[in-house]
C-alpha positions in Angstrom: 55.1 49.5 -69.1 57.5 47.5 -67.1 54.8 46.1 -64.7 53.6 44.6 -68.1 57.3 43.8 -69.3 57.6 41.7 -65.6 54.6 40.2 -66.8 55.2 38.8 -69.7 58.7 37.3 -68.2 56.9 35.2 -65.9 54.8 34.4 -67.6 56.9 32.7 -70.5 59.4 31.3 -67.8 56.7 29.7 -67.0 55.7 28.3 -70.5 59.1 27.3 -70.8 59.2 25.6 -67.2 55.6 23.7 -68.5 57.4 22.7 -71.4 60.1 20.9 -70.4 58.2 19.2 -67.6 55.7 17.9 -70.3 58.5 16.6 -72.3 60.4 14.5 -69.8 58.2 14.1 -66.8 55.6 11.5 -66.2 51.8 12.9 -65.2 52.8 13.1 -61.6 56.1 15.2 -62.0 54.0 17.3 -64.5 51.3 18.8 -62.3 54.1 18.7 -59.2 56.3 20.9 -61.9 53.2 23.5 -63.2 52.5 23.4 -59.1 55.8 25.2 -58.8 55.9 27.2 -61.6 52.8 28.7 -60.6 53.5 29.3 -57.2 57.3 31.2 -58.5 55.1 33.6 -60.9 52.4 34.0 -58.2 55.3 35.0 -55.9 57.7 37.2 -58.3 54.5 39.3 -59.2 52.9 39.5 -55.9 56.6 40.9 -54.7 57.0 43.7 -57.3 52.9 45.0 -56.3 53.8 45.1 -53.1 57.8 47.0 -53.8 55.9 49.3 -56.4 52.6 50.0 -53.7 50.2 48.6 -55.3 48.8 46.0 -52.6 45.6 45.3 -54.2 47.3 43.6 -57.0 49.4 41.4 -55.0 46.6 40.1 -52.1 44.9 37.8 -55.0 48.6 36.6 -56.1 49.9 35.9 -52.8 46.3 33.7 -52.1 47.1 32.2 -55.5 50.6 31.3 -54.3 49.0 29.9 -51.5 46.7 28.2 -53.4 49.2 25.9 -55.1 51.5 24.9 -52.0 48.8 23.1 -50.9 49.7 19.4 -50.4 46.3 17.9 -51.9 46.6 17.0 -56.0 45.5 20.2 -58.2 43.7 17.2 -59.9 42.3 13.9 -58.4 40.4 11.2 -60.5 37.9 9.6 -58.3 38.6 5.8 -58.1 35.9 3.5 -57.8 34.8 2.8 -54.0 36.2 -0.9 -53.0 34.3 -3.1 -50.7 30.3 -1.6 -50.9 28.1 -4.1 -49.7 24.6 -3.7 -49.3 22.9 -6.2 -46.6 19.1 -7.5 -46.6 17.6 -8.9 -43.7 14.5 -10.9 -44.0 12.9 -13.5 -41.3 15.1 -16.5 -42.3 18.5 -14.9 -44.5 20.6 -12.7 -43.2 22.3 -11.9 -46.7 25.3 -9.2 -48.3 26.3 -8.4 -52.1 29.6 -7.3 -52.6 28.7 -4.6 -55.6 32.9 -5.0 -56.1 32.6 -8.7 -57.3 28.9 -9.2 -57.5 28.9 -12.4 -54.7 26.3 -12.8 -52.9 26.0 -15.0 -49.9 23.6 -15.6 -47.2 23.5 -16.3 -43.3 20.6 -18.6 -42.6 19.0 -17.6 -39.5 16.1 -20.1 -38.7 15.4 -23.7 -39.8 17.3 -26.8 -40.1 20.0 -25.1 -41.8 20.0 -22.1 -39.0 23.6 -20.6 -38.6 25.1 -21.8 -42.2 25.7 -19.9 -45.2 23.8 -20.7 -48.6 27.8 -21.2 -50.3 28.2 -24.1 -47.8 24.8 -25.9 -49.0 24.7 -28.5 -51.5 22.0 -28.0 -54.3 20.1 -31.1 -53.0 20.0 -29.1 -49.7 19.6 -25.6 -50.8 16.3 -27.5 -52.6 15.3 -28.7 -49.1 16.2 -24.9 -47.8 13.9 -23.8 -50.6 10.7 -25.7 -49.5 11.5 -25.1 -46.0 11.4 -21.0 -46.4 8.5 -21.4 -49.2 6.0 -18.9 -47.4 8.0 -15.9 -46.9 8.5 -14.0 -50.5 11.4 -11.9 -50.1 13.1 -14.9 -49.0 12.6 -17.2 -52.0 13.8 -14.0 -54.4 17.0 -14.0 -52.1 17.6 -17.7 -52.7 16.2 -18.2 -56.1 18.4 -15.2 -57.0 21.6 -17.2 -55.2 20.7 -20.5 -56.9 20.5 -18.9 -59.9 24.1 -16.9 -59.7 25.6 -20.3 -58.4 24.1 -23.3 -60.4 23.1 -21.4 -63.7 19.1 -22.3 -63.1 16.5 -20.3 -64.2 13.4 -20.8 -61.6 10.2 -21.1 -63.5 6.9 -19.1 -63.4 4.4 -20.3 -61.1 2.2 -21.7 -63.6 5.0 -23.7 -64.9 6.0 -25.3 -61.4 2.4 -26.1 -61.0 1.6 -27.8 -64.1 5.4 -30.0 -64.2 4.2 -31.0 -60.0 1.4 -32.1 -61.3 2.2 -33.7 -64.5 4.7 -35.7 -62.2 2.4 -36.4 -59.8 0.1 -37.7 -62.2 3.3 -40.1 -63.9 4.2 -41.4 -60.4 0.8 -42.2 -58.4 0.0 -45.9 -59.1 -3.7 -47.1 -59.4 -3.8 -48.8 -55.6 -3.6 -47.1 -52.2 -0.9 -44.4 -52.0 2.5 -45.6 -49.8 4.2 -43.4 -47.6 7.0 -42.9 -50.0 4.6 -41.6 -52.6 3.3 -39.6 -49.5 6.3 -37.6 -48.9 7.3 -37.1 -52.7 3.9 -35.0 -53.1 4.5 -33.0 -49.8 8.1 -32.6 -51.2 9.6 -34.3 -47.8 12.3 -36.3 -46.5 11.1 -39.4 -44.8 12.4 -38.3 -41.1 10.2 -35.1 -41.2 7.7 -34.3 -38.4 4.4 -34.1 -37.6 4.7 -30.4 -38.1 6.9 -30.6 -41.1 4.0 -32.6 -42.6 1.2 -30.1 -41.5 3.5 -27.0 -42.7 4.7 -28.5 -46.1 0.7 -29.3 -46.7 -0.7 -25.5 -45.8 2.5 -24.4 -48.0 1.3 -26.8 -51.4 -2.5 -26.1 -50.8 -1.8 -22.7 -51.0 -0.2 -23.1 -54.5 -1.9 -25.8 -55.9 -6.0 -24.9 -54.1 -8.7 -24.6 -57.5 -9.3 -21.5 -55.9 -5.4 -20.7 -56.6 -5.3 -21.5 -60.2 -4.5 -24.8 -59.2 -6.3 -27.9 -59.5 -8.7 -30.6 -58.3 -6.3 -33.5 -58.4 -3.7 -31.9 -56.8 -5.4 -30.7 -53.8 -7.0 -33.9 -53.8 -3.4 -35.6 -53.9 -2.2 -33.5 -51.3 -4.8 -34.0 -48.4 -4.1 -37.6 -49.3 -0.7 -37.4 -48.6 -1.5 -35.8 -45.4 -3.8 -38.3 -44.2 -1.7 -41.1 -44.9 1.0 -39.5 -43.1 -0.3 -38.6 -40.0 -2.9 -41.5 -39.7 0.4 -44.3 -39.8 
């Protein structure tokens, strides 16, 4: 009977203790105040087993007591994780997220732009960037995706792009011989690109706008013209 009367002492000293602590003590004094209180009862009981020989009872109290010294937080909330990135590397971007902030950015590894980051391009130049990488897929998600985050644009399906080319190809041409300028509007060039900038920005189009690619006649037609008049002046 007095092993249970002993009990019941601790164990409403210990209510008590709990109470108080709820009722004046912020979150953190509260669990460092129930931390205490628990390790006191865990003591007290584990000394009366072992005065009154009974050491079975008092090996689980006296780990319990241990239990609650500890310095780590009975409870920890899990904060979210602060600067996860996740990096993608394709032929010509070298590009990070921050999941944190959702900015994205991009290292430009090949090219005319080689060594600058997309945020440092203009639009006209990220447009440039944008023919320049036009082959390699993962690539054009990267930048579409960036273009999009950046300049609120939504990139049309290819159908779409196709048809508008076309549409303003068809606006622009005039009824004589075509001029170089028209030339380099239809390969989508400046007017100091090469001789492989030419050849490259013609394999890139054909491959869109080829009848045997949904495209059409007049385009392709359009295109080798371009090319010819480029290289042949």
């Amino acid at each position: 009977m007095l092993a249970y009367f002993i009990i019941g002492v601790s164990v409403l000293l210990a209510l008590m203790v709990g109470s108080q602590a709820i009722a004046t003590a912020d979150p953190r004094k509260l669990i460092k105040a129930l931390r205490i209180s628990a390790v006191i009862v865990c003591s007290v009981l584990a000394g009366f087993f072992i005065l009154t020989g009974r050491f079975p009872y008092a090996a689980p109290l006296i780990a319990a007591a241990l239990f609650f010294l500890r310095s780590k937080p009975l409870f920890s909330a899990r904060r979210p994780s602060t600067g996860q990135k996740s990096d993608v590397e394709t032929d010509w971007l070298q590009a990070s997220l921050n999941h944190d902030t959702g900015e994205m950015d991009a290292m430009i590894l090949q090219g005319r732009f080689e060594g600058r980051q997309l945020s440092t391009l203009s639009r006209s130049e990220l447009g440039e960037f944008h023919r320049e990488c036009a082959d390699d897929e993962q690539t054009m998600a990267i930048l579409e995706s960036f273009i999009s985050r950046n300049f609120d644009e939504d990139f049309a399906t290819e159908g779409g792009e196709n048809q508008s080319k076309e549409e303003r190809t068809r606006a622009s041409s005039s009824d004589g011989p075509m001029t170089r300028q028209e030339a380099f509007e239809i390969l989508e060039l400046g007017g100091d690109a090469s001789v492989s900038d030419i050849k490259a920005a013609h394999r890139r189009l054909m491959k869109k706008f080829h009848p045997d690619h949904n495209g059409s006649d007049y385009m392709a037609a359009k295109l080798n013209e371009a090319k010819d008049v480029l290289l042949k002046s």
